[in-house]
N, C-alpha and C positions, 0 to 999 in steps of 0.2 A: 590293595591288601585284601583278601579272602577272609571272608565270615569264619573261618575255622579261627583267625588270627586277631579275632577281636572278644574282648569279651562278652558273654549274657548280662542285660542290662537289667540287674533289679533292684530299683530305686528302694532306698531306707527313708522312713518318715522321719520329720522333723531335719532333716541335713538341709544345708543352704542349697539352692537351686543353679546356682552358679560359684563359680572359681576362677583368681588372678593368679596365674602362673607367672612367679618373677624369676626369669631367667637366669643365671651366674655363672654358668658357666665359662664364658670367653673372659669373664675374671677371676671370679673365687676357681672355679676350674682350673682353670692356667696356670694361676701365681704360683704354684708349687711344682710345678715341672721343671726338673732339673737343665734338661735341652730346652736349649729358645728355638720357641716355635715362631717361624717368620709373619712377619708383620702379614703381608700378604695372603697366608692363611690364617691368620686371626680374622681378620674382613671379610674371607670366605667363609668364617663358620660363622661369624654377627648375621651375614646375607641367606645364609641357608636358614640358623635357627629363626628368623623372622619371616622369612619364605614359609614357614612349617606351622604359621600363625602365631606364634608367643608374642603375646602382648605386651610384654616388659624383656628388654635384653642388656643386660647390662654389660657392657663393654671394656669396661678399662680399668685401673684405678692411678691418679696423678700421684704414684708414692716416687720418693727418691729412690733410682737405680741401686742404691746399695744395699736397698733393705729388701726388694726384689726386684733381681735384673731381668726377672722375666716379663714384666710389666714397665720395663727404659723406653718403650717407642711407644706410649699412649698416646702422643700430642701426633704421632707420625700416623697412629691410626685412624685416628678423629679424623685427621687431616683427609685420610685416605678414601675414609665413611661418606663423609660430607662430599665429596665430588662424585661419589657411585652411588648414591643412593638420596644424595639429595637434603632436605632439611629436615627427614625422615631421622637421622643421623645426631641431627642435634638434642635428639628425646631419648636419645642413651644415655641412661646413668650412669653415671663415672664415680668413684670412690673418691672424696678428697682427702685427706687427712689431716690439712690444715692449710693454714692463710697461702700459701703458696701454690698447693694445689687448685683450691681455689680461684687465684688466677689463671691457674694456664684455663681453668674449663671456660672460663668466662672469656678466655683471651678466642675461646675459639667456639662461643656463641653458644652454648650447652646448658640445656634446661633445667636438667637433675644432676642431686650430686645427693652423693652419703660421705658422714662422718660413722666410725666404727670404735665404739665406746666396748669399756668392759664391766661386767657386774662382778668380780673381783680383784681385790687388793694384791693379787700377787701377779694377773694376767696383766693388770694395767700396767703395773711396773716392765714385766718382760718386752708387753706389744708395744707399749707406748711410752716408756722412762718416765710415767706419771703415777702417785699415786691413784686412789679410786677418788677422791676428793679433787686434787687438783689435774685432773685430764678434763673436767668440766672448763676451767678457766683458755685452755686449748680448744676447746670448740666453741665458745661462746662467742668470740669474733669471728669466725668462720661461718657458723648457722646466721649470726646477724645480717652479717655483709650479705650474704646468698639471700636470705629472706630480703632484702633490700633490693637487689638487682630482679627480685621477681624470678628468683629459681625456689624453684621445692626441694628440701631436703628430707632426705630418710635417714635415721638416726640404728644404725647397727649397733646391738648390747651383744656382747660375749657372755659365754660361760654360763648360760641363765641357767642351768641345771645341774651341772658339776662343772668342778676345777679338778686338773691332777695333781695341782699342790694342797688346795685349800677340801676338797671331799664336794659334799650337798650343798648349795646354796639356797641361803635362806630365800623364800617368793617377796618377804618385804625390800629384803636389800636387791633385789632385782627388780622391783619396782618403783623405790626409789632413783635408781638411774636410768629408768626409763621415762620416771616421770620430768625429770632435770630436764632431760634431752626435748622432752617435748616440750617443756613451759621454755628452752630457749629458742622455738620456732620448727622444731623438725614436725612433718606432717604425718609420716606414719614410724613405728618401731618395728621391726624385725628383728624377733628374740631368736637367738642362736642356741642352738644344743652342740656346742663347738665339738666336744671329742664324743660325741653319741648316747652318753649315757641316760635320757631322760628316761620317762615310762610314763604312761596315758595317764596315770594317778596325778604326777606330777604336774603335766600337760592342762590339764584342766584345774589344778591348782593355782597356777599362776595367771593362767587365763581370771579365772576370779579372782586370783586378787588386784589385777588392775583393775578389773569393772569394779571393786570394791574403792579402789582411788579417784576414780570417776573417768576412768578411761573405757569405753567401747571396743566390743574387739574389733570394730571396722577401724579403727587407728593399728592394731596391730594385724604382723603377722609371722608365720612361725617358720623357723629353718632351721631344718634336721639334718643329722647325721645320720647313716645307716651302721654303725658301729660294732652297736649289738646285735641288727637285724629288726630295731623296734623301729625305725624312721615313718612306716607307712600306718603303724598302729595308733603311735602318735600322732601320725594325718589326720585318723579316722577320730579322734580324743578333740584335735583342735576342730574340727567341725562340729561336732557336738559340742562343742561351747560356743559356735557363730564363727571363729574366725575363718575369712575367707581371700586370705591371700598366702602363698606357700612360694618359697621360696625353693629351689629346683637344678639341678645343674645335669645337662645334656650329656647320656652318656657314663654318669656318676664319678664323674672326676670332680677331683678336688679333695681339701685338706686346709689344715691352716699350718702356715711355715711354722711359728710360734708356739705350736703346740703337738709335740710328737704326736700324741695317741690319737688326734683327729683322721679319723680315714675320711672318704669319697663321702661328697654330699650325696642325699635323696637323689638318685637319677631322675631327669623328666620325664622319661619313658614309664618307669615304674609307678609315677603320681600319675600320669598322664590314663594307663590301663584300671588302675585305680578308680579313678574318679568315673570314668566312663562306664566301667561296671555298675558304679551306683549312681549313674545316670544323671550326673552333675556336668552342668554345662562349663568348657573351657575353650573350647573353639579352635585345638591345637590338632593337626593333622601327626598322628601318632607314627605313620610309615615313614614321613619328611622327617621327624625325629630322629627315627631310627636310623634314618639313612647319614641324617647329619651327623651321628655321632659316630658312627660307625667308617665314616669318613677320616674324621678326626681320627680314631684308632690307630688308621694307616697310618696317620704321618705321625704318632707318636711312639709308631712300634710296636702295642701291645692291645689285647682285644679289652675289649670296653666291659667294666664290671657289672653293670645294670643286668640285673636279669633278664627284663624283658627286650632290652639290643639281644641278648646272645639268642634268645628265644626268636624271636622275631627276623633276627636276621639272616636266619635259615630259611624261611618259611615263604612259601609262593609269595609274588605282589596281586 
């Protein structure tokens, strides 16, 4: 890549020195594609975005085929992971959604897994036929078991900033179910901005009010929507509160099936350019990016939303 195609790096004081980019894309990405993408290129983009340095890739999720058939052949891809790339494969986090999911991950030796909770009454009922009180009693033998076999769990909240049924969510009732999640074992929280609408005010409100529960924001971390176009401002909001793990999808695909108005998560590209400007360590090769997503394009037909693919992908190597 050419220096025209990079940004000027001028570091802001007080931002954290470093950043964990948690990958999502070969799942929250995927889930919502109408055409199944074959198994085969799923594995080919888990091997590229990990080629491209990303530290965390989250790979699958164990849900039943009927509630997304784009995500039927998880146990086919692990299967697939594990033989090409070795026990590398086993440190992909996979989605569970409950005691059964849970088995197949452990049936096939897998170290991480997430449960995806909601922080309202009306989304838990739609995602999960629970309400916000009893979708707790749904993961609590799930987070136990896994905490028992010596897997680490990350605990996904929905809706932490708005719902399209219920409006603004309150920061204590979204801290209250974060805090559940975590007193049942999960290690870290990644607060969702499901259909895009937070704002840096908001951002750093919730932030404090978990550190006000006694939560750190190294337990948390934050994943955005680009909706409104604020995904990257709210980056710059959760830094300035400490948090430093973002959550990121290759590309800016993705959506949640559940909730019409969610568009394309934070592209990685876009946090990737981001971060590098203000001269925050991530360790991610931004061209391999570019190229992995822009790959994926092809086989889904339509060019990649992220700004910085379409920028980039013009532009000399």
């Amino acid at each position: 890549m050419s220096d025209l195609a990079l940004p000027m790096v001028v570091p802001e004081p007080g931002l954290p020195p470093k950043v964990t980019i948690y990958e999502v894309g070969p799942r929250d990405g995927l889930q919502n594609e109408q055409a199944l993408v074959p198994t085969e290129v799923k594995a080919a983009f888990v091997r590229r975005l990990l080629a491209a340095g990303l530290p965390i890739v989250e790979a699958t999720s164990f849900v039943h085929p009927k509630w997304v058939p784009q995500l039927a052949d998880a146990a086919e891809l692990m299967t697939g992971l594990t033989a090409e790339i070795g026990d590398t494969a086993r440190d992909l986090p996979v989605l569970v959604p409950n005691d059964r999911g849970l088995d197949r991950a452990l049936e096939l030796g897998l170290r991480h897994v997430a449960v995806f909770a909601s922080a309202t009454e009306t989304f838990a009922a739609k995602n999960l036929n629970r309400t916000l009180e009893t979708q707790f009693a749904m993961f609590e033998p799930t987070v136990a078991r896994a905490v028992a076999s010596g897997v680490d769990v990350r605990g996904y909240v929905s809706m932490c900033f708005g719902d399209p049924w219920e409006g603004p969510v309150p920061v204590d009732q979204v801290v209250a179910v974060g805090r559940r999640l975590l007193d049942l074992g999960c290690h870290q929280l990644s607060l969702g901005d499901t259909i895009g609408v937070a704002t840096a005010g908001q951002v750093r409100a919730l932030v404090a009010g978990f550190a006000a529960a006694g939560v750190a924001a190294d337990r948390l971390a934050l994943h955005f929507h680009d909706t409104y176009g604020q995904a990257l401002t709210n980056v710059h909001a959760g830094l300035q509160a400490g948090v430093t793990t973002y959550d990121a999808s290759a590309g800016g695909l993705g959506g949640c099936p559940y909730a019409k108005s969610a568009t394309g998560n934070l592209a990685t590209e876009d946090l990737v350019w981001f971060l590098t400007g203000l001269g925050i360590e991530h360790g991610v090769d931004l061209r391999a990016v570019v190229d992995a997503s822009t790959w994926m394009a092809g086989h889904l037909g339509r060019p990649s939303p992220s700004a910085v693919v379409r920028a980039l992908a013009q532009s000399p190597a």
